[in-house]
C-alpha positions as CSV (number, residue, x, y, z in Angstrom):
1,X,10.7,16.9,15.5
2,X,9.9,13.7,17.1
3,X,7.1,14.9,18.4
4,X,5.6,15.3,14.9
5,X,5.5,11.5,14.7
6,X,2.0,10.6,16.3
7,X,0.6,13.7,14.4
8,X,1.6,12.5,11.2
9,X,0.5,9.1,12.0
10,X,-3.1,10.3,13.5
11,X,-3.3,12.2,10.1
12,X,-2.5,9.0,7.9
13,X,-5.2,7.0,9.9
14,X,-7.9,10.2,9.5
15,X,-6.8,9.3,5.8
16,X,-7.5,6.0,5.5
17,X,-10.8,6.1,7.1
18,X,-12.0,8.4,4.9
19,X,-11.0,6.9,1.7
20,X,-14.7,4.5,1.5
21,X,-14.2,4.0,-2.3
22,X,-13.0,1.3,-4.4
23,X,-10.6,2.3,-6.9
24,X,-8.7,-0.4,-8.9
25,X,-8.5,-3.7,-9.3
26,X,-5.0,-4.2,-7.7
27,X,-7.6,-3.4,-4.4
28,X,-8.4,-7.3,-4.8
29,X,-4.6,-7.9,-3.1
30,X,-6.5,-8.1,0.5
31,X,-8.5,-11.0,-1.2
32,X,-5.5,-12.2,-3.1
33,X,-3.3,-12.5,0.0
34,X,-6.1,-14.6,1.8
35,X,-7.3,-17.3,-0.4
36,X,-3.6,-17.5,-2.5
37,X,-1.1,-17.3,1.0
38,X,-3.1,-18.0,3.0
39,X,-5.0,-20.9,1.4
40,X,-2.2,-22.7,0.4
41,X,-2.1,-23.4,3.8
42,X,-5.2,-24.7,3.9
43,X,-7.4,-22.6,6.1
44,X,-9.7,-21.6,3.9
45,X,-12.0,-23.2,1.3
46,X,-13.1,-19.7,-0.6
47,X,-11.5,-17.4,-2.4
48,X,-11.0,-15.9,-6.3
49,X,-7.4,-16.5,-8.0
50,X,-7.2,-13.9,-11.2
51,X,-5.5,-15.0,-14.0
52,X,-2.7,-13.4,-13.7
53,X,-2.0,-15.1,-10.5
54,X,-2.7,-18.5,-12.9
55,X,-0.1,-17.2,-15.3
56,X,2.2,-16.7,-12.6
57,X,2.5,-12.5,-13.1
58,X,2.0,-11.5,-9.2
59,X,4.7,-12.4,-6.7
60,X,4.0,-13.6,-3.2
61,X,7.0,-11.7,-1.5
62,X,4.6,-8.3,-0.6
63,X,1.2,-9.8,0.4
64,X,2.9,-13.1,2.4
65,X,3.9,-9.4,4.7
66,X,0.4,-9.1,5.1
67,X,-0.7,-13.0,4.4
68,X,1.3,-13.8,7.6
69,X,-0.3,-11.3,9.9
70,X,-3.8,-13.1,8.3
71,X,-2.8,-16.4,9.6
72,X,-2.1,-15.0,13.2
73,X,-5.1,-13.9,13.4
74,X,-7.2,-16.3,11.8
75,X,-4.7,-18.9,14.5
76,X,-6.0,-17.0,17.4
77,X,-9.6,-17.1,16.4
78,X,-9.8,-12.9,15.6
79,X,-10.3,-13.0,11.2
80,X,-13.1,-10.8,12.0
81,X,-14.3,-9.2,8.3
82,X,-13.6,-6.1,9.8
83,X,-9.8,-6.5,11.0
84,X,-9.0,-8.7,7.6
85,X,-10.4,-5.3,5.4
86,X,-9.0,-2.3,8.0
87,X,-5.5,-4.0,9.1
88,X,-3.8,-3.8,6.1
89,X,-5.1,-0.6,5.7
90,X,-3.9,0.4,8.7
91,X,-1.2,-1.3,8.4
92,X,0.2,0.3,4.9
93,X,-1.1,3.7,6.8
94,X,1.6,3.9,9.7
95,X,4.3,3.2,6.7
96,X,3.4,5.8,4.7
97,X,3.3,8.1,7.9
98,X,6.9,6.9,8.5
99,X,7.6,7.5,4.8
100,X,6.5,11.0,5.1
101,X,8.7,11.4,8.1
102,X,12.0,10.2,6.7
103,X,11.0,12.7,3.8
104,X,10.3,15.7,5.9
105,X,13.5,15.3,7.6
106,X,15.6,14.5,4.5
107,X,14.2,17.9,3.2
108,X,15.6,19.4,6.1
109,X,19.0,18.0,5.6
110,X,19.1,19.4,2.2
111,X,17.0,23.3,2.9
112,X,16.4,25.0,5.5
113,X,13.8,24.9,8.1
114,X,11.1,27.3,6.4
115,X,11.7,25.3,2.9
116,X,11.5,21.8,4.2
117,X,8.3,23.2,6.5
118,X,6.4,24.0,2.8
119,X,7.4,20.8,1.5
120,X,6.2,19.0,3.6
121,X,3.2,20.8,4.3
122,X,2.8,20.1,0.0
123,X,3.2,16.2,0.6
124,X,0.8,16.3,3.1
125,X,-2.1,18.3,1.7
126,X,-1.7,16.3,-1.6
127,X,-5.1,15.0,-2.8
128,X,-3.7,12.3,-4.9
129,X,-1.8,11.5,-2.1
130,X,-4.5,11.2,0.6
131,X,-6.2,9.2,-2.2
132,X,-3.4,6.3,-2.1
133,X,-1.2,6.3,0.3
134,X,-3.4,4.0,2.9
135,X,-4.4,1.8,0.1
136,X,-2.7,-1.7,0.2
137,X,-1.7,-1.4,-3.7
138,X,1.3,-2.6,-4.8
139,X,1.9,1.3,-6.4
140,X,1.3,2.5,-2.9
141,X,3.7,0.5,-1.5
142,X,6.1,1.2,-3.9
143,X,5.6,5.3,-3.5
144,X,6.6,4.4,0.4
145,X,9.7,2.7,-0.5
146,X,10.7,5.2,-3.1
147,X,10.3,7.9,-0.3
148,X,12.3,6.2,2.0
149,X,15.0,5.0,-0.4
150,X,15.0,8.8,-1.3
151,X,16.4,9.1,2.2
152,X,19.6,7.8,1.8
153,X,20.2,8.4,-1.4
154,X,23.0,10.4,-2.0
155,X,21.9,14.0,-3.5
156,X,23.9,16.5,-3.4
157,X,24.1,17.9,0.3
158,X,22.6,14.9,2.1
159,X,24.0,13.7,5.0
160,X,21.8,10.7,5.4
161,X,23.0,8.9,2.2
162,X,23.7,5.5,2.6
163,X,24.3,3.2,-0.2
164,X,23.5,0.1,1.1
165,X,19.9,1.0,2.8
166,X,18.9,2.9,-0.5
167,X,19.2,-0.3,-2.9
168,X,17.8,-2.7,-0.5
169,X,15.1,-0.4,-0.1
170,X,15.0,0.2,-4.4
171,X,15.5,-3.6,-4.6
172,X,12.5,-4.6,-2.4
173,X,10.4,-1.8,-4.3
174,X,11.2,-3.7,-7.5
175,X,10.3,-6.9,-5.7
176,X,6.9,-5.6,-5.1
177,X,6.7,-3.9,-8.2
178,X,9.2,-4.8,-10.9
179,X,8.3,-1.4,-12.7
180,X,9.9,0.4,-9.6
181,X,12.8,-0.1,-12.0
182,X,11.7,2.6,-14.5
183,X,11.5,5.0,-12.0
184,X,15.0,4.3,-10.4
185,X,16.9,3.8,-13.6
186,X,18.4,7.6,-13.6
187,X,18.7,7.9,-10.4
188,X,20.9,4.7,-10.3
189,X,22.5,6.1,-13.7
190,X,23.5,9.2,-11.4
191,X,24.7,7.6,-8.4
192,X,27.2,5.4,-10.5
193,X,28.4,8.5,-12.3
194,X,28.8,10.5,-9.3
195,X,30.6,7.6,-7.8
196,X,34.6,7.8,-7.6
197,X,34.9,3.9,-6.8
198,X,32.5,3.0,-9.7
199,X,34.4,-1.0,-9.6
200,X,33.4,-1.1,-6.1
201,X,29.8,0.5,-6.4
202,X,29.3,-2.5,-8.8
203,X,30.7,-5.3,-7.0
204,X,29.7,-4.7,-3.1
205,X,26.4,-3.0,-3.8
206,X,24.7,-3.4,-7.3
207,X,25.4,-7.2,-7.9
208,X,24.8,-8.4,-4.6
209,X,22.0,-6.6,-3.5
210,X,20.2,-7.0,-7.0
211,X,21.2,-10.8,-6.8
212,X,19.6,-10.9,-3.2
213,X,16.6,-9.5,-4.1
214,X,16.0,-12.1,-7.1
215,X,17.2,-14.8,-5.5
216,X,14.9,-14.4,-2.3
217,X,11.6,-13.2,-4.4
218,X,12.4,-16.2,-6.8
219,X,12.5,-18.9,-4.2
220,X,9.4,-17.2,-2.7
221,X,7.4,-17.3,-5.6
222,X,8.3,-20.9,-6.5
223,X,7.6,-22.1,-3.1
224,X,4.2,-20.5,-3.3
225,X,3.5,-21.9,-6.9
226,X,4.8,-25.2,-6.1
227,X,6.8,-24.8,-9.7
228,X,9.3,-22.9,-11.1
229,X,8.5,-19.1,-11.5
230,X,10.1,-16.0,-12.1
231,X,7.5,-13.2,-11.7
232,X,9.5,-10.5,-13.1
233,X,10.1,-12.2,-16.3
234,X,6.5,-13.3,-16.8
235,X,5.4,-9.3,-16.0
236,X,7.7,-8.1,-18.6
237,X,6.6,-10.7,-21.5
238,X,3.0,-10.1,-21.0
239,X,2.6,-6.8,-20.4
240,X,5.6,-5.2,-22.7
241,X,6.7,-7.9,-25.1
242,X,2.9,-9.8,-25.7
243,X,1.1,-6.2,-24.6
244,X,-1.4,-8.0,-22.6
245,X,-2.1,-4.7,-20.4
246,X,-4.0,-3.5,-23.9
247,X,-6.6,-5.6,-23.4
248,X,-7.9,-3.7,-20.5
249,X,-7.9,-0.4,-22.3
250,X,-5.4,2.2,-24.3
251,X,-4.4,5.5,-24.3
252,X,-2.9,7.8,-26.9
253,X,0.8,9.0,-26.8
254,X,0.5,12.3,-25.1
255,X,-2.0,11.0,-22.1
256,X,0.1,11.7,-19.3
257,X,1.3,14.9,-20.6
258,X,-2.3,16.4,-21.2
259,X,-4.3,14.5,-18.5
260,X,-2.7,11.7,-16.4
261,X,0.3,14.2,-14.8
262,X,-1.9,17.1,-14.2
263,X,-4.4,14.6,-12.6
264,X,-2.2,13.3,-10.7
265,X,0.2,16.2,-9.4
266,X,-3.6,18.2,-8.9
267,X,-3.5,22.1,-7.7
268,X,-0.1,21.4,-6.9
269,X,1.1,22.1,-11.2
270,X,1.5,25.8,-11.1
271,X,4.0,25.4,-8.3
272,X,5.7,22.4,-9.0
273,X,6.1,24.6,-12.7
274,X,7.6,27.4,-10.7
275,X,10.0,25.6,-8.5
276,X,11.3,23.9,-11.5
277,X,12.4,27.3,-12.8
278,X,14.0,28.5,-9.3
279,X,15.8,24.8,-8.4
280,X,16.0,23.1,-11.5
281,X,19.8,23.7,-11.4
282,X,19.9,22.2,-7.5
283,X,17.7,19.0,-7.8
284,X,17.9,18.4,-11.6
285,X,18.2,14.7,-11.0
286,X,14.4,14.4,-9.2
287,X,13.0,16.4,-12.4
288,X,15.0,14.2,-14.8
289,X,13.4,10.9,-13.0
290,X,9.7,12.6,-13.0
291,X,10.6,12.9,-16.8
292,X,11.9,10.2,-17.8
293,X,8.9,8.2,-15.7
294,X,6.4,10.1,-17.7
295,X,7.9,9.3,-21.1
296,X,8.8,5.8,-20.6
297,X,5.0,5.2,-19.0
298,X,3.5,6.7,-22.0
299,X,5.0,4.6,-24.9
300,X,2.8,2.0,-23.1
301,X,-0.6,2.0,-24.4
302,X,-2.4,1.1,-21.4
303,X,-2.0,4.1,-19.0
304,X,-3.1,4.8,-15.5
305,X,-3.2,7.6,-13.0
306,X,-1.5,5.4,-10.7
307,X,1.5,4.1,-12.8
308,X,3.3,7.6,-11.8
309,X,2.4,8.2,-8.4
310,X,5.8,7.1,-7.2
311,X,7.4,10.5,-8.6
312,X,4.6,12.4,-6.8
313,X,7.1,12.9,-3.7
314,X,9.8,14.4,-6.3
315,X,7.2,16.7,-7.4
316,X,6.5,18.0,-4.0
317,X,10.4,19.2,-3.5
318,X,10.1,21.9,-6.4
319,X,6.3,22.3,-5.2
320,X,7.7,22.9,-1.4
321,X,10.3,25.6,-3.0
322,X,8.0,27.8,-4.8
323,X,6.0,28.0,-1.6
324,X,8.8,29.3,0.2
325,X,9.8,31.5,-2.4
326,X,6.6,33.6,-2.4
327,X,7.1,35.0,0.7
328,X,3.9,37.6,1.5
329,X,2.3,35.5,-1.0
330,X,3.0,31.5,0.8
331,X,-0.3,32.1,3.2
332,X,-2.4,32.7,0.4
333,X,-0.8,29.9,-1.6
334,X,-1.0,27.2,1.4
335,X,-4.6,27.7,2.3
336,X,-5.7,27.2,-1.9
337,X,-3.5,24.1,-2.0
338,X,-5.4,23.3,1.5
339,X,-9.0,24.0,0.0
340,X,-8.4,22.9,-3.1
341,X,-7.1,19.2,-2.7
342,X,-9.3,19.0,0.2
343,X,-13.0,19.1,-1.5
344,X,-10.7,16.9,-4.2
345,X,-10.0,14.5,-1.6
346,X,-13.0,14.1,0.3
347,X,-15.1,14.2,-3.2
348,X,-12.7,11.1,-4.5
349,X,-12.5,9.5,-1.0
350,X,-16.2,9.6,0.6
351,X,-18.3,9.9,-2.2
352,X,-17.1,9.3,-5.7
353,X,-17.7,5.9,-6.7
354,X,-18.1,4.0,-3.6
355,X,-21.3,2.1,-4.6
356,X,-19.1,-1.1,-5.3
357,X,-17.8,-1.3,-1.6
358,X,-21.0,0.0,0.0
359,X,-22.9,-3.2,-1.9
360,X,-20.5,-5.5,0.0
361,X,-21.8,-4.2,3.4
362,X,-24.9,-5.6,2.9
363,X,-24.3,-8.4,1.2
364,X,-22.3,-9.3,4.2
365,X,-25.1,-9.5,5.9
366,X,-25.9,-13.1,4.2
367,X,-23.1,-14.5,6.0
368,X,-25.5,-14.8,8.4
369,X,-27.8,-16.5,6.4
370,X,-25.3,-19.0,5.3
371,X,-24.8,-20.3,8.9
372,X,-27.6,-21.8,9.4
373,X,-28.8,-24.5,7.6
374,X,-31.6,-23.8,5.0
375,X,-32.8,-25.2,1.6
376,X,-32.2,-22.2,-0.1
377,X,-28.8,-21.1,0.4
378,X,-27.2,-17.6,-0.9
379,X,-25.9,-17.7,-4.1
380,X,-24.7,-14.2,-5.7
381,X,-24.6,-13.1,-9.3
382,X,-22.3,-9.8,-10.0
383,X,-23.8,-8.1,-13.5
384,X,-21.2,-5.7,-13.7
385,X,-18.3,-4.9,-15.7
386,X,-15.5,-7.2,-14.4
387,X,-13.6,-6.6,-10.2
388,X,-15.8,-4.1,-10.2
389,X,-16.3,-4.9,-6.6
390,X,-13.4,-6.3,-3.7
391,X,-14.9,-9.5,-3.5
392,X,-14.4,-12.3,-1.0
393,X,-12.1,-9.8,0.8
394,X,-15.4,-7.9,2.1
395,X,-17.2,-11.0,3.0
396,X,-15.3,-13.7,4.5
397,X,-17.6,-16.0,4.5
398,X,-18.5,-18.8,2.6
399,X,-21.2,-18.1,0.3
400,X,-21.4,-18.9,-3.2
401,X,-20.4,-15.7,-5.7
402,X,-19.7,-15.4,-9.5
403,X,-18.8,-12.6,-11.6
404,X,-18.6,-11.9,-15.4
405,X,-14.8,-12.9,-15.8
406,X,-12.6,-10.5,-18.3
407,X,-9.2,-12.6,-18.6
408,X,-6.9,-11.4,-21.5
409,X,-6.8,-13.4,-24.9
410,X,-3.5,-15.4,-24.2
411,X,-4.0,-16.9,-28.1
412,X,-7.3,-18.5,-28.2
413,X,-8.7,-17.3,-32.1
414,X,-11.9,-15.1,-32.1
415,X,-11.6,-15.0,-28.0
416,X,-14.4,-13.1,-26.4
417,X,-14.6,-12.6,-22.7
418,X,-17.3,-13.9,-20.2
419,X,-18.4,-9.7,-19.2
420,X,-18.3,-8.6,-23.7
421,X,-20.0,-11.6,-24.3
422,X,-22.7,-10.7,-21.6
423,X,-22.9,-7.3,-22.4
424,X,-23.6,-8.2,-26.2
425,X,-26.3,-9.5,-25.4
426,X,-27.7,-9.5,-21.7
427,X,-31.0,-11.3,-21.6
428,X,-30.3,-14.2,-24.2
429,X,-27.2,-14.4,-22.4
430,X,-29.1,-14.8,-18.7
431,X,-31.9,-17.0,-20.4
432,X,-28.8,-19.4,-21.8
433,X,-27.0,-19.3,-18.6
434,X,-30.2,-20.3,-16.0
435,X,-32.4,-22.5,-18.3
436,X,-34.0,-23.7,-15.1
437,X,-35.2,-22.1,-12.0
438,X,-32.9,-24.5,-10.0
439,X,-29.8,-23.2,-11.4
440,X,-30.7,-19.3,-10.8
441,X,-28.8,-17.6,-7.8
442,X,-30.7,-16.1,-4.7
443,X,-29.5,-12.3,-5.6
444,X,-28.3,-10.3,-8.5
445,X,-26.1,-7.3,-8.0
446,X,-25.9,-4.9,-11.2
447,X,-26.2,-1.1,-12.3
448,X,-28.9,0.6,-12.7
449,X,-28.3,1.2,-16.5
450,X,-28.6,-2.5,-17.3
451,X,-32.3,-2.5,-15.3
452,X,-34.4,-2.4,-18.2
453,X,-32.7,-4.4,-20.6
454,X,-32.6,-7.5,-18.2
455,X,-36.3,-6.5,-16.3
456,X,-38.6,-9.2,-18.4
457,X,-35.9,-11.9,-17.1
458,X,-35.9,-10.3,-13.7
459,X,-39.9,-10.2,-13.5
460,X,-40.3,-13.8,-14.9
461,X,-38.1,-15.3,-12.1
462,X,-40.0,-13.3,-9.4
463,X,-36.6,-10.9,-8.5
464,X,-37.6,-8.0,-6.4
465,X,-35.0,-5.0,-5.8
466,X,-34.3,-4.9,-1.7
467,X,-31.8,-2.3,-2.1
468,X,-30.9,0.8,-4.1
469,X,-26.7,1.9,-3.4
470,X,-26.1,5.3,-4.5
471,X,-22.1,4.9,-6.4
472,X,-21.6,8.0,-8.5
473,X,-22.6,11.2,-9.7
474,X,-21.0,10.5,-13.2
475,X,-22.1,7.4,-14.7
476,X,-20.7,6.5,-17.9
477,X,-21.2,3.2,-20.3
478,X,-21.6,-0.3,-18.1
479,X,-21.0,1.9,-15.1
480,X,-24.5,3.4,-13.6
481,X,-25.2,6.3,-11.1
482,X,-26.6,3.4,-8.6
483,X,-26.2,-0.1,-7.8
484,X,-29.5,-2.1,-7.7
485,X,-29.8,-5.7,-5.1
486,X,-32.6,-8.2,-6.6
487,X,-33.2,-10.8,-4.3
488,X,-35.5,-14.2,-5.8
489,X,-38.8,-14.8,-4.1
């Protein structure tokens, strides 16, 4: 089996080439990592900080890992744009591939050959999966982890169970995420119950390796913010206690159980249904977790597809089962799972909204511009809905940029963000902002949709449109099917 190694990690690479779209905003992290970890060590004199950074909700702990391979290169003169935006791709990719080794042959400790085959073969062909896994967001990361704490957690039948390696590995998941916790919380509840020396369990594994973990994220983060900061604190009371997440968008009750799981889990629901009926006896502690994830996620009012990826490998145990099961059936089965979540895939990865990284490409280009000395240097405005694009971490350069901001109302009275405010109105807005010609910027970036309600402002400043990006087939509100460039003349 060693020799499926390099296969699985060619596969992961394929992957993460041909995942060309931007997806959330927790993309930004590349960015992040370079002008928060980085630039605290003063190498660099760009960069964005988001509030939440301000407000001290993001800890350090996962992107110094990739931070510190940012400083060897930029040391060694080789902080090319195109190694800082593929490396921690690549980089995230070759975990995941070891992930979905350790899973593959944690399968095999628990079935036999045939069932752990069809499980993995599941886990691979997952489009959801594919869609993620290479991405440096803190959800990915935390999927990896779960798989490989999966490893040595002690299921029934597992000979790889290790109680030691399984927390650290749930302990550092909760360091890069701290809602890792939700997803971990029965399977932690089971492990204690199963255990005969529960006294022990507590004192040699749960206190010391939970007090590690805070401790060492802790001193992290306060180094980094130069002040006194616990991260996992300031998550909880903004996002649960002051429900700060709601001000980027809510969701009804029932959303994961009607749309976000089915989503999510893809082609894959009609088997993952029928392997729940043949091993729901055998793993009912996966299917319990996957449950409990759900239901916890969706008394939260602002949901994502995302939020429950890290169950996705429990999912693809019961999927992996019914497989098996279906005997002259399995051949048919494989090759619609194949077809299926491969147009998904491909459709989500190469061509479905990819406008906003696309836009960057060329942009870059004014790096070059920026260089040399002119008058007239670049100076960017982004008219779209707010991180709609990655930002410094597709430039690397130092050219001026702004975007229409969208921070939270932390308690300011009749608070309206910089991108509503804009959108209210656009062109008294633009005419308010740039009451001279000096103070215009060089380009504008924006959807097509908000063409003709800012074109009068555009033709009186002499803007001309140099390019036309195509981003999606499905444009919806502040969101257009293209992306226009206006450049000033």
């Amino acid at each position: 089996m060693l020799d499926w190694w390099p296969a699985v990690w060619t596969k992961r690479l394929v992957l993460m080439l041909s995942v060309q779209r931007f997806f959330v905003t927790t993309m930004m992290i590349l960015l992040l990592l370079y002008c928060c970890a980085v630039n605290s060590l003063n190498s660099l004199t760009y960069g964005y900080l988001t509030w939440e950074w301000k407000e001290g909700l993001r800890g350090f702990s996962f992107p110094l890992f990739f931070a510190s391979i940012y400083k060897i290169l930029h040391l060694i003169n080789l902080d090319s744009v195109h190694l800082l935006k593929w490396l921690p791709r690549i980089l995230q990719a070759l975990l995941a591939a070891f992930a979905d080794v350790k899973f593959f042959f944690l399968i095999r400790t628990l079935e036999s050959a045939d069932v752990a085959k069809w499980t993995f073969f599941c886990h691979l062909c997952s489009w959801f999966t594919w869609f993620c896994c290479t991405r440096t967001l803190t959800n990915s990361m935390e999927t990896t982890l779960t798989c490989l704490a999966l490893f040595y957690f002690p299921l029934s039948g597992s000979t790889t169970h290790s109680s030691k390696k399984y927390l650290l590995l749930v302990a550092l998941a909760v360091v890069v995420r701290p809602t890792a916790l939700i997803v971990w919380f029965p399977l932690l509840m089971y492990h204690f119950w199963q255990e005969d020396n529960k006294l022990r369990l507590i004192t040699h594994n749960y206190i010391p390796i939970g007090t590690l973990a805070v401790v060492t994220s802790t001193v992290i983060d306060c180094l980094f913010y130069e002040k006194w900061t616990m991260v996992q604190f300031n998550f909880l009371k903004f996002n649960v206690l002051h429900g700060v997440a709601d001000f980027y968008g809510s969701h009804p009750w029932h959303w994961y159980f009607t749309q976000g799981f089915a989503v999510v889990i893809g082609p894959h629901l009609p088997f993952f249904l029928h392997g729940c009926t043949i091993a729901f006896k055998r793993y009912k502690i996966l299917l319990v977790a996957v449950v409990w994830t759900v239901v916890v996620y969706s008394f939260l009012p602002h949901k994502e597809f995302r939020f429950i990826y890290p169950v996705l490998p429990f999912c693809m145990v019961f999927c992996g089962i019914s497989v098996a099961n279906l005997k002259a059936w399995r051949r048919a089965a494989a090759l619609a799972l194949l077809a299926t979540n491969l147009v998904a895939a491909l459709y989500t990865g190469l061509i479905h909204q990819r406008g906003t990284l696309d836009v960057m490409s060329h942009l870059q280009t004014l790096c070059e511009t920026s260089s040399v000395s002119t008058p007239l240097q670049p100076d960017v405005l982004f008219l779209m809905p707010c991180h709609s694009t990655p930002y410094y971490s597709h430039i690397h350069c130092q050219i001026k940029m702004k975007f229409l901001e969208c921070p939270p109302d932390l308690g300011e009275e009749g608070y309206v963000d910089e991108a509503d405010s804009f959108y209210s109105d656009p062109l008294h807005w633009l005419r308010t902002s740039f009451p001279y010609k000096s103070s215009l910027p060089t380009h504008m970036v924006l959807f097509d949709v908000l063409e003709e309600e800012i074109s009068v402002f555009l033709r009186g400043n002499n803007f001309v449109r140099t390019a036309e990006i195509f981003h999606t087939h499905f444009p919806e509100g502040r969101v257009g099917g293209s992306i226009f460039i206006y450049e000033r003349h």
